[in-house]
C-alpha beads as a LAMMPS data file, in Angstrom:
LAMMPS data file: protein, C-alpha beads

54 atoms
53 bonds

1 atom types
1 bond types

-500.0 500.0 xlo xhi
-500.0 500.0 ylo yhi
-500.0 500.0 zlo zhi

Masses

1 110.0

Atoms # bond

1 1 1 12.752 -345.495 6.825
2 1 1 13.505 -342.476 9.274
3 1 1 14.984 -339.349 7.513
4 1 1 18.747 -338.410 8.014
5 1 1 17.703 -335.163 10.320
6 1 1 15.677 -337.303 12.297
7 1 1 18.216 -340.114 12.711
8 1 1 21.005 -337.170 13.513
9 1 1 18.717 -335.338 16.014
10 1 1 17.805 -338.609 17.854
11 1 1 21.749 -339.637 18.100
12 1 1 22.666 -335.872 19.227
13 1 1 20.118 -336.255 21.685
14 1 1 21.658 -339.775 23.181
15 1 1 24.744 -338.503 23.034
16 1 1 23.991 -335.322 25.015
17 1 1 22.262 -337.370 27.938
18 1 1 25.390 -340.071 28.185
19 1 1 27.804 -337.017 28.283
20 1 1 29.464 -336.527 31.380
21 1 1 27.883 -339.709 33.294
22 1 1 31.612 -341.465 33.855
23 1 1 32.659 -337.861 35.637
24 1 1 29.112 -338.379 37.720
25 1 1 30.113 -341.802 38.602
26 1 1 33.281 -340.893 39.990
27 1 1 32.210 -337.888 41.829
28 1 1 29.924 -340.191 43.707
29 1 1 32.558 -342.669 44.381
30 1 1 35.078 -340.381 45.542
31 1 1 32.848 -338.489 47.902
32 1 1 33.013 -338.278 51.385
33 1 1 32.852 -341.839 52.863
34 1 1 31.090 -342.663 55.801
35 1 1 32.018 -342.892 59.441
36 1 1 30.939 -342.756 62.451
37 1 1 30.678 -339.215 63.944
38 1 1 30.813 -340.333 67.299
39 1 1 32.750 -343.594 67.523
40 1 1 32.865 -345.713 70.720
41 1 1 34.749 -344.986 73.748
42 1 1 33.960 -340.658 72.762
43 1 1 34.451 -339.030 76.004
44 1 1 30.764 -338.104 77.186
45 1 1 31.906 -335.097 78.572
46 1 1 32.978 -333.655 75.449
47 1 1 31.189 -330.506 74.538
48 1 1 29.900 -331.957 70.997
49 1 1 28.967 -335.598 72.494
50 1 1 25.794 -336.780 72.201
51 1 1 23.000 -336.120 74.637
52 1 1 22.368 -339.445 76.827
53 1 1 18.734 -340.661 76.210
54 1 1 16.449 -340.299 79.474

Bonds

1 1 1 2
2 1 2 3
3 1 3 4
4 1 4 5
5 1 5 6
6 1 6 7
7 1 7 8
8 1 8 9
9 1 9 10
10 1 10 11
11 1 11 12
12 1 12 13
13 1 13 14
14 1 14 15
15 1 15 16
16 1 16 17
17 1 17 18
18 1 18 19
19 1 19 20
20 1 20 21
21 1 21 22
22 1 22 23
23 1 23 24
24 1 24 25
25 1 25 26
26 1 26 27
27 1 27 28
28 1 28 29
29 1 29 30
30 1 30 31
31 1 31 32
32 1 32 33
33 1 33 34
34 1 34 35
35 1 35 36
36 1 36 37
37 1 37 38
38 1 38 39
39 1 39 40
40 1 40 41
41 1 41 42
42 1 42 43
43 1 43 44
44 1 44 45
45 1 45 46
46 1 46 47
47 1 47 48
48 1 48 49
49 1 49 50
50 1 50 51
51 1 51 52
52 1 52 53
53 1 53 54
């Protein structure tokens, strides 16, 4: 049998490293999604297009 401290300090310590993982989870999912910088049909004269490859 484990002693009440130990049981305590080994709950406080789960608890401490689930805290705050829903608010991580959702951060990540409401980031910045991803899409194409330069979509098709981007003027290639545009100062910011990409370089053509030689």
């Amino acid at each position: 049998m484990v002693s009440s401290t130990r049981q305590t300090e080994r709950r406080r310590a789960m608890n401490k490293s689930r805290n705050g993982r829903a608010n991580k989870k959702a951060r990540v999912r409401a980031g910045t999604p991803a899409f194409p910088v330069h979509p098709e049909g981007y003027s290639s004269s545009a100062p910011d297009a990409k370089k053509a490859k030689e």
